[in-house]
MMTF fields as JSON, N, C-alpha, C and O atoms, coordinates in Angstrom:
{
  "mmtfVersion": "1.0.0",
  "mmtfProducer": "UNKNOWN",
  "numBonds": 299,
  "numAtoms": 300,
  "numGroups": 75,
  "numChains": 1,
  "numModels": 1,
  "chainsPerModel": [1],
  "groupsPerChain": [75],
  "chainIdList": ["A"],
  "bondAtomList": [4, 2, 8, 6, 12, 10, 16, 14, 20, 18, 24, 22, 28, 26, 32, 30, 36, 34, 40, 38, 44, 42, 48, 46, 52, 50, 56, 54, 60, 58, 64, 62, 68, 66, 72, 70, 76, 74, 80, 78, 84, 82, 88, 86, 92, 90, 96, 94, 100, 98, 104, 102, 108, 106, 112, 110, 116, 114, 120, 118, 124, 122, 128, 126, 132, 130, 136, 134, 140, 138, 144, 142, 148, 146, 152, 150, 156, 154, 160, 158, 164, 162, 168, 166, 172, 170, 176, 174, 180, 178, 184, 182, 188, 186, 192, 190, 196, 194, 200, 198, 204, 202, 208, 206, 212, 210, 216, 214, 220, 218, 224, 222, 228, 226, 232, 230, 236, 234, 240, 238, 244, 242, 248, 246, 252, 250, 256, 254, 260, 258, 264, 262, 268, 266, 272, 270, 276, 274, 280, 278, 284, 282, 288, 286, 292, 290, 296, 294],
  "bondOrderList": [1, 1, 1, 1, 1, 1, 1, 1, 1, 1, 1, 1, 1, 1, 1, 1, 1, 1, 1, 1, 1, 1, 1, 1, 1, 1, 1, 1, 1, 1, 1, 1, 1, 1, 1, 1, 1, 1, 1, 1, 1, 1, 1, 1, 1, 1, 1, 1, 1, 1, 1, 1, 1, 1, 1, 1, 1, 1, 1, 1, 1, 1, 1, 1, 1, 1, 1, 1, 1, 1, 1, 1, 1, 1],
  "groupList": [{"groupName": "UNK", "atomNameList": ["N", "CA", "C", "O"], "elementList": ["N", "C", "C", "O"], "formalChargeList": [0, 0, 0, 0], "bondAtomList": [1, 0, 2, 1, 3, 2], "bondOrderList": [1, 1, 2], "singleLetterCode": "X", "chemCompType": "L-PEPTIDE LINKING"}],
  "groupTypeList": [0, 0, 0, 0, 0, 0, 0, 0, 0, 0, 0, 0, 0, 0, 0, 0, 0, 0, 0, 0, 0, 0, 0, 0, 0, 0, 0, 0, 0, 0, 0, 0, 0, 0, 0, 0, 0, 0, 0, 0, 0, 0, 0, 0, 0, 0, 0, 0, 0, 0, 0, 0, 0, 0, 0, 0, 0, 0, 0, 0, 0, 0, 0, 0, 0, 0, 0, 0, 0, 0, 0, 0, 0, 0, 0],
  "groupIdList": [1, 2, 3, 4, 5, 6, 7, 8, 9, 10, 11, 12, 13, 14, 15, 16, 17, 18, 19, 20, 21, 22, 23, 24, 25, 26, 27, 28, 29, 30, 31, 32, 33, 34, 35, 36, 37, 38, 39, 40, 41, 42, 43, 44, 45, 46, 47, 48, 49, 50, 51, 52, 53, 54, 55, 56, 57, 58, 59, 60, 61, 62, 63, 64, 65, 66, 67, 68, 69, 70, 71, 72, 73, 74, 75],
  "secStructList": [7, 7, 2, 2, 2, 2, 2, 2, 6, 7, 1, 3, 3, 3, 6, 6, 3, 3, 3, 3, 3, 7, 1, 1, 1, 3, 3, 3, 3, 3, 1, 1, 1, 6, 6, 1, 7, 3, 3, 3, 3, 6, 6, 3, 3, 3, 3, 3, 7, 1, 7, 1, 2, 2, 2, 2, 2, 2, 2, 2, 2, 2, 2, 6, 6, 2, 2, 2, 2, 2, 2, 2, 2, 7, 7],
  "xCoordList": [-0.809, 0.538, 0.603, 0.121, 1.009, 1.275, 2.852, 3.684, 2.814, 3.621, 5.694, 6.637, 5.406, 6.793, 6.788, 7.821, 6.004, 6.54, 6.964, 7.613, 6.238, 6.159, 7.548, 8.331, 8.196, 9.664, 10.255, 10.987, 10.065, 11.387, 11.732, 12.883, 10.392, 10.967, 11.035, 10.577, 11.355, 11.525, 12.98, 13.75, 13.508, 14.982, 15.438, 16.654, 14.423, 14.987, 13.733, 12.591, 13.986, 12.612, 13.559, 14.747, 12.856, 13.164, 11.93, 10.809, 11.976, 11.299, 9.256, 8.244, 9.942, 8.324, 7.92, 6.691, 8.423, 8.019, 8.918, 10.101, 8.369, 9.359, 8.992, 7.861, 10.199, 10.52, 10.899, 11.862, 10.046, 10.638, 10.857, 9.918, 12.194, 12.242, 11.809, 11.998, 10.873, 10.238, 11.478, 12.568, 10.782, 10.993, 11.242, 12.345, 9.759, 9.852, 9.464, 9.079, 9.585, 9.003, 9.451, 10.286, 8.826, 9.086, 7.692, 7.061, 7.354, 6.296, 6.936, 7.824, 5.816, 6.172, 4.928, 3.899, 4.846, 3.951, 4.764, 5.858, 2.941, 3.57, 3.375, 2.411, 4.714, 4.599, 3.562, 3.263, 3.159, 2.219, 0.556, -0.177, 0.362, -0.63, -1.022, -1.157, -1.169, -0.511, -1.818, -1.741, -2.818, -3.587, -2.891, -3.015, -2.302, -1.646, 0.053, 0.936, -0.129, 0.171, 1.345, 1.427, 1.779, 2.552, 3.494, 4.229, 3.353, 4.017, 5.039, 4.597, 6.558, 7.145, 8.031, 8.871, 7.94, 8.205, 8.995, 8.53, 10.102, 11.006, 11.327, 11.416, 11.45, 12.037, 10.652, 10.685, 9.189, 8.099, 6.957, 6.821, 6.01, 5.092, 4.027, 3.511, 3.422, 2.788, 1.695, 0.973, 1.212, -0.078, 0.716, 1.82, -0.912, -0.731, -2.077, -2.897, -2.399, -3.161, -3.017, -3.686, -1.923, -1.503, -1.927, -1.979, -2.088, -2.292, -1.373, -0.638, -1.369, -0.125, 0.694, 1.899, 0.442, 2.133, 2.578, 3.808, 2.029, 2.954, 3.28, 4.319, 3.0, 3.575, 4.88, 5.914, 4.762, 6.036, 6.955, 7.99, 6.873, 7.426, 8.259, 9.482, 7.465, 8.213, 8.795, 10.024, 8.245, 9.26, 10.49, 11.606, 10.114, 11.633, 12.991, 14.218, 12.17, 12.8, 13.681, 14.794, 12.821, 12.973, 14.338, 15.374, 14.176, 15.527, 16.605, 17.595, 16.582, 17.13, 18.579, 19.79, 18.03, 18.264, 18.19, 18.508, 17.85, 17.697, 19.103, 19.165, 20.143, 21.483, 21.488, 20.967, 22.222, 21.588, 20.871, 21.135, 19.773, 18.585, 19.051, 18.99, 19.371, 19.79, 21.347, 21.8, 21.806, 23.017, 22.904, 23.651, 21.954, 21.394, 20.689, 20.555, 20.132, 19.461, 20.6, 20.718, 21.292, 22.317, 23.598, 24.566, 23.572, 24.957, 24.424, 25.116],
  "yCoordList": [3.908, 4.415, 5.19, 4.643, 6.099, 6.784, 6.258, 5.416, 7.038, 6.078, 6.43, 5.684, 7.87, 7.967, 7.667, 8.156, 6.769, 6.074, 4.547, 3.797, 4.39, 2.593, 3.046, 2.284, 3.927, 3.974, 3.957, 3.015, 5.216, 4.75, 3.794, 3.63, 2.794, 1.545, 0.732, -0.379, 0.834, -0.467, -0.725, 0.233, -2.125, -2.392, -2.235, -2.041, -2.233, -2.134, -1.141, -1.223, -0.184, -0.073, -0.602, -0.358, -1.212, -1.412, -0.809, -1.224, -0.215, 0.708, 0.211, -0.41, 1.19, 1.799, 0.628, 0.58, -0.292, -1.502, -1.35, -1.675, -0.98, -1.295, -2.774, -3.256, -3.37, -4.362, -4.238, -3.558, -4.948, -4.792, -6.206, -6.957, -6.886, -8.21, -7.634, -6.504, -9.159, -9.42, -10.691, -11.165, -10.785, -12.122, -13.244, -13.66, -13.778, -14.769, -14.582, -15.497, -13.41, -13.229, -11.897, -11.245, -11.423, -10.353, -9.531, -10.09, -8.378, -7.865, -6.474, -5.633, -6.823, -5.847, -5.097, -5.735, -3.575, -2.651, -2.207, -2.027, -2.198, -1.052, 0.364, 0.783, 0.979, 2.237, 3.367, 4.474, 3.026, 3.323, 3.522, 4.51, 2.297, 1.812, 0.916, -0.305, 1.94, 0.693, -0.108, -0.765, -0.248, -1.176, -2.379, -3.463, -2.437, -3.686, -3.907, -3.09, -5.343, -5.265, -7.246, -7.468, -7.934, -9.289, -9.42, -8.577, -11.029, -11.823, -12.613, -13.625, -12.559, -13.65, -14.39, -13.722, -15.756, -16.281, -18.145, -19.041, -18.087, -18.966, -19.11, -20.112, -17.663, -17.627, -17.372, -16.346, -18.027, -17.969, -16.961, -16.619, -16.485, -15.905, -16.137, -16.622, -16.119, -16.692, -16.088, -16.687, -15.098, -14.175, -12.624, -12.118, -12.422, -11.302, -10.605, -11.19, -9.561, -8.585, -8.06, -7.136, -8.774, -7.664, -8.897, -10.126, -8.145, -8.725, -9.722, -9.75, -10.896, -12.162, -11.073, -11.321, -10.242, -9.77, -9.065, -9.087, -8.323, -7.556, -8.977, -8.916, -9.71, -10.997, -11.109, -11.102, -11.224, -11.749, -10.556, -10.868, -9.59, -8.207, -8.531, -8.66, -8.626, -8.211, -9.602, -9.578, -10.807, -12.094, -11.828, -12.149, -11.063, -11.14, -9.863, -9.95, -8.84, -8.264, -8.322, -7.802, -9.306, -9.826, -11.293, -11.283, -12.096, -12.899, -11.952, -12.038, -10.992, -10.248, -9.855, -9.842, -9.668, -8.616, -9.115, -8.247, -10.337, -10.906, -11.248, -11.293, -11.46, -11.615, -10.159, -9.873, -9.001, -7.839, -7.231, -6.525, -7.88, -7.718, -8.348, -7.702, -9.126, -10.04, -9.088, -8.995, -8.603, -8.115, -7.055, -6.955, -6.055, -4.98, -5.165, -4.34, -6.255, -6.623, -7.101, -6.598, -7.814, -8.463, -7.731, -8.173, -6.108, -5.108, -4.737, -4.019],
  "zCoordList": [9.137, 8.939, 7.632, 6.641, 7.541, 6.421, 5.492, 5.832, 4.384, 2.963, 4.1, 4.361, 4.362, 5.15, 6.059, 6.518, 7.325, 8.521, 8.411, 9.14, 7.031, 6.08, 5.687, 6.255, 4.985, 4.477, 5.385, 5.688, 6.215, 7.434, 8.198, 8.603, 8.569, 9.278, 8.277, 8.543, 7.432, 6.245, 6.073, 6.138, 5.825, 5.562, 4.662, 4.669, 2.916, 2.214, 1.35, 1.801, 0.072, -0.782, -2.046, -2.255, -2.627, -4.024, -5.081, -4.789, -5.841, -7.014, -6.418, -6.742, -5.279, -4.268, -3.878, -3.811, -3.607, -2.618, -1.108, -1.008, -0.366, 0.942, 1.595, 1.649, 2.071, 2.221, 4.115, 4.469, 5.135, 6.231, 6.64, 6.376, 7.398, 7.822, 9.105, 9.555, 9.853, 11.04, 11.775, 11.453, 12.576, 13.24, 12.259, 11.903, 11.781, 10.752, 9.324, 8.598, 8.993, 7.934, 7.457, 8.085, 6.189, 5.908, 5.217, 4.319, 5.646, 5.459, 4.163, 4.306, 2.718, 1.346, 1.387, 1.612, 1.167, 0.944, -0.607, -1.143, -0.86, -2.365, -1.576, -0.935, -1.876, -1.05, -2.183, -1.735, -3.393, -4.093, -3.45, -3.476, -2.948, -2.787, -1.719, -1.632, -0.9, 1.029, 1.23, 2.269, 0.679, 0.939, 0.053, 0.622, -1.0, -1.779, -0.604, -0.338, -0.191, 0.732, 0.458, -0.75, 0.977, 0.689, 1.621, 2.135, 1.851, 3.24, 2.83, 2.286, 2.874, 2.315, 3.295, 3.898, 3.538, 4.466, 4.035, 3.33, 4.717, 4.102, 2.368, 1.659, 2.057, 0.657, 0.109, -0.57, 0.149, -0.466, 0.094, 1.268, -1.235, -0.461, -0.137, -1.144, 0.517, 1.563, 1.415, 0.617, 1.858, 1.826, 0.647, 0.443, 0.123, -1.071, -0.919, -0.212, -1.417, -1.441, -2.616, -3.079, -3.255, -4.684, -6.055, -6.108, -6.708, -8.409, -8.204, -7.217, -9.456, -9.824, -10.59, -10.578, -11.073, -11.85, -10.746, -10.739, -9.619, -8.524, -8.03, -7.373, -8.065, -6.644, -7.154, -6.487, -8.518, -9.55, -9.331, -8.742, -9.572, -9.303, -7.892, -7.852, -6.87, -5.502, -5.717, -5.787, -5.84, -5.791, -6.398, -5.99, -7.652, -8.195, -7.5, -7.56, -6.925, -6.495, -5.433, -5.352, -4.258, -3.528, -3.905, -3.241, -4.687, -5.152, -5.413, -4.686, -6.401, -6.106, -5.108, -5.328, -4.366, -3.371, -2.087, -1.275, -1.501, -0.518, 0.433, 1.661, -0.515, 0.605, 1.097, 2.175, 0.117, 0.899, 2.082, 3.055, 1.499, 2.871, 3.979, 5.025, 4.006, 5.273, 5.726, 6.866, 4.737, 5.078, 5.838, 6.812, 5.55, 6.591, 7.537, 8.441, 7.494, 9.044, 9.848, 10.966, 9.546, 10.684, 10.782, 11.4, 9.885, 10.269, 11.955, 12.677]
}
């Protein structure tokens, strides 16, 4: 997939991370760097591909911003 088909199906980007909710989970690309890649699932993350300071990064972005997120998935 290229960096603009990862943006357009994504629910949310926060500063070049796109954020897409699944079923059970939610799948984070650094839209930087699409091989760095993170799984977050019941609030936690689960699987990473990315450094401990990106985990911290999207975690926090992700607290954040998470009612939101949920708010655009279920408009």
């Amino acid at each position: 997939m290229s960096v603009q088909e990862i943006a357009d199906q994504a629910d949310m980007i926060v500063a070049g991370y796109a954020f897409k909710v699944l079923e059970d989970h939610i799948e984070i690309t650094d839209l930087n760097n699409l091989s760095k890649t993170a799984v977050i699932q019941n609030d936690e993350l689960v699987e990473s591909v990315m450094s401990d300071e990106e985990d911290a990064i999207v975690m926090k972005y992700y607290n954040r911003n998470k009612d939101l997120l949920k708010e655009t998935v279920n408009a």
